[in-house]
Residue frames relative to the residue before (quaternion, step in Angstrom):
aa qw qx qy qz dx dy dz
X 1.0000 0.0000 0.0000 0.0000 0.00 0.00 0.00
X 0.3307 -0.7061 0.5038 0.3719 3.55 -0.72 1.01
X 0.3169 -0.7034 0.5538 0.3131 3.64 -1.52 -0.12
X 0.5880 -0.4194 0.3387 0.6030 3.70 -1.06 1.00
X 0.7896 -0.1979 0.4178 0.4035 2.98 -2.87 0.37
X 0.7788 0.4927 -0.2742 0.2748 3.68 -0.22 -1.88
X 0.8725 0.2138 -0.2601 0.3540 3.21 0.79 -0.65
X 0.3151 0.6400 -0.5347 0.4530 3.75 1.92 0.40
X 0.7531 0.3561 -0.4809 0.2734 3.86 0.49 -0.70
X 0.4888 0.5469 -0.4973 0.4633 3.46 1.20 -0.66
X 0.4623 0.6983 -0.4904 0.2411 3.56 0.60 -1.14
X 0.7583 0.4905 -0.2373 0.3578 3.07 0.24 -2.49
X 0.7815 0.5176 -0.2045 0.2820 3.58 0.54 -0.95
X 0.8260 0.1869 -0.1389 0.5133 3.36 1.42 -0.44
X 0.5077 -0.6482 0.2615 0.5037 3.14 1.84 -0.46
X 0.6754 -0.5209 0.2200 0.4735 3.55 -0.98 0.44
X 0.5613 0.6567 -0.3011 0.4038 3.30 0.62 -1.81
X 0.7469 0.3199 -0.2488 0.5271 3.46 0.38 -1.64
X 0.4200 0.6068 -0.5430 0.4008 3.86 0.34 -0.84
X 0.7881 0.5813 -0.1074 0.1714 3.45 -0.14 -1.79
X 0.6385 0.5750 -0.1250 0.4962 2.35 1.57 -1.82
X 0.7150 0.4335 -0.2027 0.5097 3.64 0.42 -1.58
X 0.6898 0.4453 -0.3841 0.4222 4.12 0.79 0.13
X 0.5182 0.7071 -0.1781 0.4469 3.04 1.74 -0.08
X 0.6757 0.2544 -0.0608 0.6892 3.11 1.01 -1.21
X 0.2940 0.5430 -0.6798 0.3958 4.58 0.50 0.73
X 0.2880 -0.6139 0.6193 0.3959 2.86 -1.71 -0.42
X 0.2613 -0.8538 0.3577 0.2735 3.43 -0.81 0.09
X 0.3463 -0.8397 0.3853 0.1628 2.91 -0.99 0.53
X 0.5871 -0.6352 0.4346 0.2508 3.73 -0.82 2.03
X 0.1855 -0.7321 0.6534 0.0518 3.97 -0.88 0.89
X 0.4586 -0.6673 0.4955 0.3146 3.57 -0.48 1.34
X 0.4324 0.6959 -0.5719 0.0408 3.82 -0.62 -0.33
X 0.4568 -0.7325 0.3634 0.3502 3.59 -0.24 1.40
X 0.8342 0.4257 -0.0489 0.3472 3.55 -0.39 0.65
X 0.6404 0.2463 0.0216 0.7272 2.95 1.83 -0.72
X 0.1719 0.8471 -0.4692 -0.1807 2.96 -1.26 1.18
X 0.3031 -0.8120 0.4976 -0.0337 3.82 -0.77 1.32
X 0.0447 0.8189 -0.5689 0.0620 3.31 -0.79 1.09
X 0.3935 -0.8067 0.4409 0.0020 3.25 -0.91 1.33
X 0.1226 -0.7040 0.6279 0.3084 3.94 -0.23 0.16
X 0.1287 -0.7280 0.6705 0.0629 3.84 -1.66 0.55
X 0.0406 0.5670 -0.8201 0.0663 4.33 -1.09 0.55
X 0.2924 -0.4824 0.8253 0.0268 1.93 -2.22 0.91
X 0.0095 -0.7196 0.6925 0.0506 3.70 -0.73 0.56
X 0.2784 -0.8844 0.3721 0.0432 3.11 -0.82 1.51
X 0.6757 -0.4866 0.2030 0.5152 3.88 -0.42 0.53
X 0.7800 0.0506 -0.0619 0.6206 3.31 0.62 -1.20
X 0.3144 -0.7741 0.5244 0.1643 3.79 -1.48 0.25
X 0.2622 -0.7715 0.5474 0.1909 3.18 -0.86 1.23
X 0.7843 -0.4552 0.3217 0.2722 4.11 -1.16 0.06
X 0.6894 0.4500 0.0350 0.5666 2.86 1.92 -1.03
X 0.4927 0.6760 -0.3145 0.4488 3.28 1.68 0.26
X 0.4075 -0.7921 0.3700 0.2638 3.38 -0.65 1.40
X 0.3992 0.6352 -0.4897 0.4443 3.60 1.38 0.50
X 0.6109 0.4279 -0.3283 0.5796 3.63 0.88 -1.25
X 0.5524 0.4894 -0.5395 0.4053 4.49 0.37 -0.52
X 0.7959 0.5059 -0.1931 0.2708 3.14 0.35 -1.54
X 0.8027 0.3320 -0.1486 0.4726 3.39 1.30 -1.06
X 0.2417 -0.6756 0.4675 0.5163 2.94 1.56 -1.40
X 0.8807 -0.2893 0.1584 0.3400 3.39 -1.73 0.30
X 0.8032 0.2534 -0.1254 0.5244 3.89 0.80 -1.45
X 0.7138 0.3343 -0.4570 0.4122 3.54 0.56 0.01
X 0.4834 0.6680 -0.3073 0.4750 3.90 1.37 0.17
X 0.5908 0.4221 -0.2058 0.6561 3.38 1.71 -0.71
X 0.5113 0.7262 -0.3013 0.3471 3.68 0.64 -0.06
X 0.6103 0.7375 0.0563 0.2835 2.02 1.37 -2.19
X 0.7056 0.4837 0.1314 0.5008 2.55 0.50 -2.71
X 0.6101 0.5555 -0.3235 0.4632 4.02 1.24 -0.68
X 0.9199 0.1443 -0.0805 0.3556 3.02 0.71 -1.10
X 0.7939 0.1385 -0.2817 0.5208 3.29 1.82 0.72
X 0.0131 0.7969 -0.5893 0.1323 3.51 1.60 1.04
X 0.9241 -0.0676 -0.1422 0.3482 3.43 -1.59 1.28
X 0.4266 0.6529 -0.5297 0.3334 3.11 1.13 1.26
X 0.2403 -0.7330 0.5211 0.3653 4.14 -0.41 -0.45
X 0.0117 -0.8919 0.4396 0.1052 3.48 -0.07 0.88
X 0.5180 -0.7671 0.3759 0.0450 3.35 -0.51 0.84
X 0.3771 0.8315 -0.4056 -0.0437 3.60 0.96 -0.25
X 0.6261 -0.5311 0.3442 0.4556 3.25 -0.95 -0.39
X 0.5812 -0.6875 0.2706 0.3412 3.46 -1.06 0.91
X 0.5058 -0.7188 0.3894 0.2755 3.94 1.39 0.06
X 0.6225 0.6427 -0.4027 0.1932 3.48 1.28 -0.12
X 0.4311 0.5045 -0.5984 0.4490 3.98 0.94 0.90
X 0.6344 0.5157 -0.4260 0.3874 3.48 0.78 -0.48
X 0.6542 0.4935 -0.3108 0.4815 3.42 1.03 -1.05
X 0.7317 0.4473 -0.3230 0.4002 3.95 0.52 -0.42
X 0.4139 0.6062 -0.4192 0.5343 3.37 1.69 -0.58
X 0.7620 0.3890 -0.2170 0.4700 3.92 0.25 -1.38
X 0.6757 0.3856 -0.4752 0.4109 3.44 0.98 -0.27
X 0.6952 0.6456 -0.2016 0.2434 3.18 0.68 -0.84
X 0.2640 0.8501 0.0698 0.4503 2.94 1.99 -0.55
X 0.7978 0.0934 0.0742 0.5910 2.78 0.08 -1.97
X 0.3418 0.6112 -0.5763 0.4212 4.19 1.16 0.27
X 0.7355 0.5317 -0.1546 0.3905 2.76 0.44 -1.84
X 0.6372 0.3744 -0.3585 0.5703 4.32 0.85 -0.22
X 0.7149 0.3404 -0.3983 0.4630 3.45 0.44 -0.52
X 0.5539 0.4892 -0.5542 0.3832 4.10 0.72 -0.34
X 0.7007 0.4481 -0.3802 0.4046 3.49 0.53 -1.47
X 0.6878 0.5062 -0.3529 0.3823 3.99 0.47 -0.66
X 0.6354 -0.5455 0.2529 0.4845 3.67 1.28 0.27
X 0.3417 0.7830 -0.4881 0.1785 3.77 0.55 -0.23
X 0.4604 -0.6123 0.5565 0.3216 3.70 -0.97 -0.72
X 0.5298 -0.5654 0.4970 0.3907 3.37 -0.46 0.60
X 0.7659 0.5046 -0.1668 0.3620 3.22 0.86 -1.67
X 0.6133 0.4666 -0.3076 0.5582 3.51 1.45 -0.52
X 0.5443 0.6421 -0.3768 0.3866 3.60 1.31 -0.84
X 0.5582 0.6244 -0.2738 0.4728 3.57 1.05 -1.94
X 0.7154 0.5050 -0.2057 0.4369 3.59 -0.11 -1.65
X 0.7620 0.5143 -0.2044 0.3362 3.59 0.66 -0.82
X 0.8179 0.1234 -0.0038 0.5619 3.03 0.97 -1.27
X 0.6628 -0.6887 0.1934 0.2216 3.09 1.45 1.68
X 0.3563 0.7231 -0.3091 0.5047 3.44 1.78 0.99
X 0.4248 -0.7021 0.5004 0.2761 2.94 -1.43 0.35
X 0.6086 -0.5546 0.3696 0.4307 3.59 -0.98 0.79
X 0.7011 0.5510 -0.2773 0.3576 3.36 0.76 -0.87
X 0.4894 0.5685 -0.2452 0.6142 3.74 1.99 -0.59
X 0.6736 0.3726 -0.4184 0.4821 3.55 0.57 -0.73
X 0.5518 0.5636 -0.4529 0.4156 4.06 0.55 -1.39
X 0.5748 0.5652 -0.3727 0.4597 4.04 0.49 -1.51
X 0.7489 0.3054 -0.2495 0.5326 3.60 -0.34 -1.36
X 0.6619 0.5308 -0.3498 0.3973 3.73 -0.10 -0.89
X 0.6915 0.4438 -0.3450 0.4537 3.80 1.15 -0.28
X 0.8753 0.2540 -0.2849 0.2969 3.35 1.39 0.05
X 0.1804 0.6813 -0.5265 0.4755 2.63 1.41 2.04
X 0.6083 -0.5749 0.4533 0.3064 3.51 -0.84 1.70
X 0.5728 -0.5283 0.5525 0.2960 4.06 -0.90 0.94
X 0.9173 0.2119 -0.1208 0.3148 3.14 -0.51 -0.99
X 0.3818 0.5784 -0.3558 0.6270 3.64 2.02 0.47
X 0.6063 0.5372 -0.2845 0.5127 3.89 1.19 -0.78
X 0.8557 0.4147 -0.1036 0.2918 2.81 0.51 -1.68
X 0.2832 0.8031 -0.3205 0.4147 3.53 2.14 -0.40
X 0.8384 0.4190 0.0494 0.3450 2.78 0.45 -2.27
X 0.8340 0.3996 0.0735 0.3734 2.74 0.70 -1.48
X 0.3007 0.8864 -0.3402 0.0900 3.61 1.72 0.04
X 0.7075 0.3754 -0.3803 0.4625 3.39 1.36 -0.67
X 0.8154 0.3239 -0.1271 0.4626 3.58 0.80 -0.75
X 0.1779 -0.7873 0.5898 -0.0258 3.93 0.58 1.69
X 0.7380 -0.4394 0.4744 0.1928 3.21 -1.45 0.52
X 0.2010 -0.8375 0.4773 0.1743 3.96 0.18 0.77
């Protein structure tokens, strides 16, 4: 799956994995729009870097310098990544149903609702479910 513009450039500079990682762990921030709610993630990556910067926690020392090379005193804005994150979450329901799990152990795990796991779990081919999964069907 490709990742928005905002985060392919961070992408280029630290890699994806890390890209992903470090948009993960922003905080984000809740856009007022009456009716709608939307939340953005924001960084500042600063010109120079001190040891104690929560860019250097998050990434660590050389991928924080990267950073700081190739956008030092900029505020970057990316997007917050969460179709990408439900694509991967969703996914992996769906490996642990076929591999025999419970829905109910699935739910509990990956911090879901039982009813979210049943949804995904309906568009896993029957007889790919049912292979795997004979003692413990979807509920």
């Amino acid at each position: 799956m490709r990742l928005p513009a905002s985060v392919e450039e961070i992408a280029s500079v630290i890699g994806r994995d890390r890209a992903l990682y470090l948009i993960g762990q922003l905080p984000k921030c809740w856009a007022g729009i009456p009716g709608k709610k939307s939340s953005r993630v924001i960084m500042y990556v600063p010109k120079s870097l001190r040891p104690d910067h929560p860019l250097v926690s998050v990434l660590g020392w050389i991928d924080a310098n990267k950073l700081v090379a190739a956008f030092g005193g900029e505020i970057l804005t990316p997007a917050n990544c969460r179709e990408v994150y439900r694509r991967f979450r969703d996914q992996s329901i769906k490996a642990m149903l076929i591999s025999g799990m419970s829905a109910l152990e699935v739910a509990e795990l990956m911090e879901v609702s039982h009813r979210h796991v049943r949804n995904v779990s309906k568009e896993i081919p029957q007889e790919e479910l049912n292979g795997a999964n004979d003692n413990n069907p979807p509920e």
